[in-house]
C-alpha positions as CSV (number, residue, x, y, z in Angstrom):
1,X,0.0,0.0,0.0
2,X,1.2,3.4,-0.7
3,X,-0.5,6.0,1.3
4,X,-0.2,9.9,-0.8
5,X,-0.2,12.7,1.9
6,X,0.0,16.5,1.4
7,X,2.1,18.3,3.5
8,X,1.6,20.9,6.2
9,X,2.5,24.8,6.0
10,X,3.2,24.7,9.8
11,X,6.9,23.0,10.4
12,X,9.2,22.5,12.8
13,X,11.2,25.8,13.7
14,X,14.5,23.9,12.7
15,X,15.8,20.7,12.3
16,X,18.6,18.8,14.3
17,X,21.1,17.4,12.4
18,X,23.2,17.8,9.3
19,X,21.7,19.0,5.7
20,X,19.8,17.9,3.6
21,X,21.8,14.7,1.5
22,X,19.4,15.0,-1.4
23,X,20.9,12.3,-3.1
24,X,19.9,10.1,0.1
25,X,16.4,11.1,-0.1
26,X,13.7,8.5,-0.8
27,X,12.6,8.7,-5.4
28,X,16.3,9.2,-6.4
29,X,15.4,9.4,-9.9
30,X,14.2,13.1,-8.6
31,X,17.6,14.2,-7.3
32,X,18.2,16.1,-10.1
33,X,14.9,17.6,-10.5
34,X,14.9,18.7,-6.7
35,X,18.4,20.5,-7.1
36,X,16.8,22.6,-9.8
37,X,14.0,23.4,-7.7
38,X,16.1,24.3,-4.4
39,X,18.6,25.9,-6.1
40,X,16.1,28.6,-7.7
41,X,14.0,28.8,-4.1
42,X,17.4,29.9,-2.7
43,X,18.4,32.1,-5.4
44,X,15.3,33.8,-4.9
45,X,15.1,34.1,-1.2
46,X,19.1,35.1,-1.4
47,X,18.6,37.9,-3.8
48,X,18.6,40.9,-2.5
49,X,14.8,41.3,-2.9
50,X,13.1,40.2,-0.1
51,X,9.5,41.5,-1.1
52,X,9.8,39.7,-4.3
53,X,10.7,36.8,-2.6
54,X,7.5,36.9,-0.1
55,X,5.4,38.1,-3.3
56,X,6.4,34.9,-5.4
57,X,5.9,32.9,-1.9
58,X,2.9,34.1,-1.1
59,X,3.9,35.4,2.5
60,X,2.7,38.3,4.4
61,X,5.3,40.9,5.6
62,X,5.3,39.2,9.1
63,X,6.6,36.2,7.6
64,X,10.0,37.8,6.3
65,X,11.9,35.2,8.4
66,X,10.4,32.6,6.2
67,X,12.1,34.2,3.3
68,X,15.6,34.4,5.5
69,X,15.4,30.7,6.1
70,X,14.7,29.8,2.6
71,X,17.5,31.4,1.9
72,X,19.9,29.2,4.2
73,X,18.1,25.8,3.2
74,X,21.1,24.1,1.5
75,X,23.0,24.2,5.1
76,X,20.1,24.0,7.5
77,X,20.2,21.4,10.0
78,X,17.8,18.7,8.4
79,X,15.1,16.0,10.5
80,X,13.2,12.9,9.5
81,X,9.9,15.0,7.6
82,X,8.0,13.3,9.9
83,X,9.3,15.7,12.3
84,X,9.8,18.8,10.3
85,X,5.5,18.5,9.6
86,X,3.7,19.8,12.6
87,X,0.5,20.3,11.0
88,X,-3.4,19.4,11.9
89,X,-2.6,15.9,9.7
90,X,0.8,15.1,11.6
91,X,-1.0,16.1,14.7
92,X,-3.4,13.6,14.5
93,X,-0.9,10.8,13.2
94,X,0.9,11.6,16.1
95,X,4.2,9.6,14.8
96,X,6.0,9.5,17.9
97,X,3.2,7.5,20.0
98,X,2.5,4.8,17.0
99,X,3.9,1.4,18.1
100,X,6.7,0.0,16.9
101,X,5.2,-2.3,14.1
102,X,2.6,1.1,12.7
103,X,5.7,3.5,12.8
104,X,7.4,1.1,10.4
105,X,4.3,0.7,8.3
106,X,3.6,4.6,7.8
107,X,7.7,5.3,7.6
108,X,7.4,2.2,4.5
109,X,4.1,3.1,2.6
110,X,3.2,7.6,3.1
111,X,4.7,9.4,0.7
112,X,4.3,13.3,1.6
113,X,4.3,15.6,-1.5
114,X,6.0,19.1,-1.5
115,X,6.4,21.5,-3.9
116,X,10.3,21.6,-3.3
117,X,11.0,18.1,-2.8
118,X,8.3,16.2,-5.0
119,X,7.4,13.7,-2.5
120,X,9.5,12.3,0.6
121,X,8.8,9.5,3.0
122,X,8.5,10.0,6.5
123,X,12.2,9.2,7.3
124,X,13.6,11.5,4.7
125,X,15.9,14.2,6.6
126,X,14.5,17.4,5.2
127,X,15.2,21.4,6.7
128,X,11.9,23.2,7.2
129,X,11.4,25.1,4.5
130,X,8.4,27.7,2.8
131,X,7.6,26.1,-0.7
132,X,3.9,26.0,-1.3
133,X,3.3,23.7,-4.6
134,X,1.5,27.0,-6.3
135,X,4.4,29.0,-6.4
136,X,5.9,29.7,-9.5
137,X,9.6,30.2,-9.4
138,X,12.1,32.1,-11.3
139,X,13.5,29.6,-13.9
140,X,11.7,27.1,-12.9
141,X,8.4,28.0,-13.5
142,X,5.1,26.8,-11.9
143,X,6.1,24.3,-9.9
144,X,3.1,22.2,-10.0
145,X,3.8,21.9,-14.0
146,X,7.0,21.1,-13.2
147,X,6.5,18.3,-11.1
148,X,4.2,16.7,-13.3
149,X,6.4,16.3,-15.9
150,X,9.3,14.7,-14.0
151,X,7.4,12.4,-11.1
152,X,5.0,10.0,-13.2
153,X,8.0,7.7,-13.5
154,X,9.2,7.4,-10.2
155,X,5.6,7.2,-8.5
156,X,4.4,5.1,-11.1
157,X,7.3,2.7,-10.0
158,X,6.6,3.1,-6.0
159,X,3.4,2.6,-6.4
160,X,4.2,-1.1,-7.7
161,X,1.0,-3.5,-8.3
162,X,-0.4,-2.5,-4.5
163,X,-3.1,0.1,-3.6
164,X,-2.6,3.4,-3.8
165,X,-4.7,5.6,-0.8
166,X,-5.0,9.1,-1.9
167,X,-5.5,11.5,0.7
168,X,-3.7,14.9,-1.3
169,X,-5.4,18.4,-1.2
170,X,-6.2,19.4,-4.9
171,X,-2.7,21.2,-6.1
172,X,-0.5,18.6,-4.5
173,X,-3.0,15.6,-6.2
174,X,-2.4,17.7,-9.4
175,X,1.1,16.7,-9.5
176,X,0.8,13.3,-10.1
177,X,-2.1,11.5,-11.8
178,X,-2.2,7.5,-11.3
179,X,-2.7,6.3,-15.3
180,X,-3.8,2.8,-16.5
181,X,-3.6,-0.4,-14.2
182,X,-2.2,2.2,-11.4
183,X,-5.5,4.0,-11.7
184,X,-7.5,1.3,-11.0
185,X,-5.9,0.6,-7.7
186,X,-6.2,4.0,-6.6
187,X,-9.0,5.2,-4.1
188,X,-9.1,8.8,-3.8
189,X,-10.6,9.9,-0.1
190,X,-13.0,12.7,0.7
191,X,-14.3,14.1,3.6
192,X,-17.9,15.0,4.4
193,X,-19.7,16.3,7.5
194,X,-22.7,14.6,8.1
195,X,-25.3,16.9,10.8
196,X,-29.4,17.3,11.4
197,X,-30.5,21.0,10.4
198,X,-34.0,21.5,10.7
199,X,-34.9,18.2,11.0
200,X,-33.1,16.9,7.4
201,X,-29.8,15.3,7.2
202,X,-27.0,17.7,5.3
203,X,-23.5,16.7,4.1
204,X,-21.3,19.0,3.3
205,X,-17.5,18.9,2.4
206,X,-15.1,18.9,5.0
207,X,-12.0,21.5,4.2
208,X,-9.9,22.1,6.8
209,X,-10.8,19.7,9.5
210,X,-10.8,16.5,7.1
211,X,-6.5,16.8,7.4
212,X,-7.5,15.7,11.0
213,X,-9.5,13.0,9.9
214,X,-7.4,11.8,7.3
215,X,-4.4,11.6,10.1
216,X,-6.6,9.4,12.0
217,X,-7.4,7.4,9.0
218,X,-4.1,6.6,8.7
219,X,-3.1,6.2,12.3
220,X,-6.1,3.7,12.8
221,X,-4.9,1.8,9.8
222,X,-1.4,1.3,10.9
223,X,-1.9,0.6,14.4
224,X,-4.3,-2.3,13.1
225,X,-1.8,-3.8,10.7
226,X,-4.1,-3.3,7.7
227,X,-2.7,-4.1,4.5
228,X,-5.4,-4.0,2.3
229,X,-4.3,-4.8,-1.5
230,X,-7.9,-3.0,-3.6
231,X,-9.8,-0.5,-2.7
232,X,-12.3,-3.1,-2.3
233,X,-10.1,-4.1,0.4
234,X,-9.7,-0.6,1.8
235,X,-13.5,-0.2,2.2
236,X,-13.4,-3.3,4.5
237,X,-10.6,-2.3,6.5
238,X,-12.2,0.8,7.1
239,X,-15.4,0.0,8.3
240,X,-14.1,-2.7,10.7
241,X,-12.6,0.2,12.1
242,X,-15.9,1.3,12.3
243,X,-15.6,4.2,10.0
244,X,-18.7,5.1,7.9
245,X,-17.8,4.8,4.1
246,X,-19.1,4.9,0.5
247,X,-18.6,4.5,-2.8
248,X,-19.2,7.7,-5.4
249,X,-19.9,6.6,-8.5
250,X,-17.6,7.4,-10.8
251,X,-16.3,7.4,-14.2
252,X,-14.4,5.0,-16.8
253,X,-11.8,3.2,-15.4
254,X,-10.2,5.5,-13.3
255,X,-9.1,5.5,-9.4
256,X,-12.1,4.8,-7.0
257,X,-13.8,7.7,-5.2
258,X,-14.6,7.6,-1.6
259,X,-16.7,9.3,1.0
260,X,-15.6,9.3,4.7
261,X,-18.7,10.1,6.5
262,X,-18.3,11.8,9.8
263,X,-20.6,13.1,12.2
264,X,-18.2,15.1,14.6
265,X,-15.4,17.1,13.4
């Protein structure tokens, strides 16, 4: 199983040890590509410029340190990304209080995408960085774009012939697309809120509380040792974890769309 995860704009203040090794990172057939991509977030966040820099980034003025550490990322003291993500998603994983067997089984199958490093696992040693996926970059261009071109093969690869759980935010799914066989061993997750208003049941689409869901999701399935093959699979893991789950219909052969029903946020 290869669980896809977005990653969080809240990170560590700093990491712990040496730099980052890209060539030890996790997808080595991106090495190159994620040289290009740091090298022009540094060039940027080192040129003189600093308003450009937040402008391209997307920062507010009280987030010109951002920019500063940006520009220091090739030295930074690195940490596993699992660390470096402090977000509502990480939160709810809670890494450091999975046992031993379902930290071994995230740190093996979640693959974290990022608009400078593509995708990591959760062992990768990574500096915190500010690199949102819709940035376009000097020489680089928009980085989503760019991704796409480069990661199909390496993903297409990782993803081998197991199930691929999709739990991305829209830009980071937009950098890769599962294609053919892949596709139809793909489930791509939503979240929806499921209340009583005036006496009728509403659903509505979860936004920013479904990355705490989602965590869970995946923190339930590792600590129970699931290792569900098809999304077929999936759906009965899921609901003997007693989650409330169904199929959308969808269309042609491509990955299959679920709806994680939940009645308390």
């Amino acid at each position: 199983m290869l669980i896809l995860l977005p990653p969080s704009e809240g990170k560590a203040a700093s990491g712990s040890g040496g730099p980052v090794d890209l060539a030890a990172l996790s997808l080595p057939t991106l090495t190159a590509a994620r040289q290009e991509v740091l090298d022009a977030l540094v060039a940027l966040c080192r040129g003189g410029d600093a308003e450009t820099a937040r402008t391209v980034l997307g920062l507010s003025p009280g987030q010109a340190a951002e920019v500063r550490r940006n520009a220091g990322l090739a030295d930074a003291p690195a940490a596993p990304a699992g660390q470096v993500y402090t977000g509502v998603l990480y939160e709810a994983l809670d890494l450091p209080t999975l046992s031993a067997g379902a930290h071994r089984l995230v740190e093996r199958s979640v693959l974290v995408f990022s608009g400078l490093w593509g995708a990591v696992r959760l062992d990768d040693r990574i500096p915190p960085y500010r690199c949102p996926v819709g940035v376009r970059l000097p020489d680089v261009g928009a980085l989503g774009t760019y991704w796409r071109r480069v990661m199909a093969p390496a993903l297409t690869e990782a993803a081998g012939d197991g199930l691929v759980l999709d739990l991305r935010s829209g830009a980071y799914a937009s950098m890769w697309t599962p294609r053919g066989a892949t596709a139809g061993r793909t489930a791509v997750v939503r979240v929806l809120h499921e209340r009583v208003v005036d006496g009728a049941v509403k659903r509505t689409v979860v936004s920013h509380f479904n990355k705490a869901t989602k965590g869970r999701l995946v923190r339930d399935l590792a600590m129970a040792g699931a290792a569900p093959e098809t999304p077929a699979d999936l759906v009965t893991a899921l609901r003997d974890l007693k989650y409330t789950v169904e199929e959308r219909a969808g269309g042609g052969a491509g990955p299959c769309q679920l709806d994680l029903v939940v009645t308390e946020l």
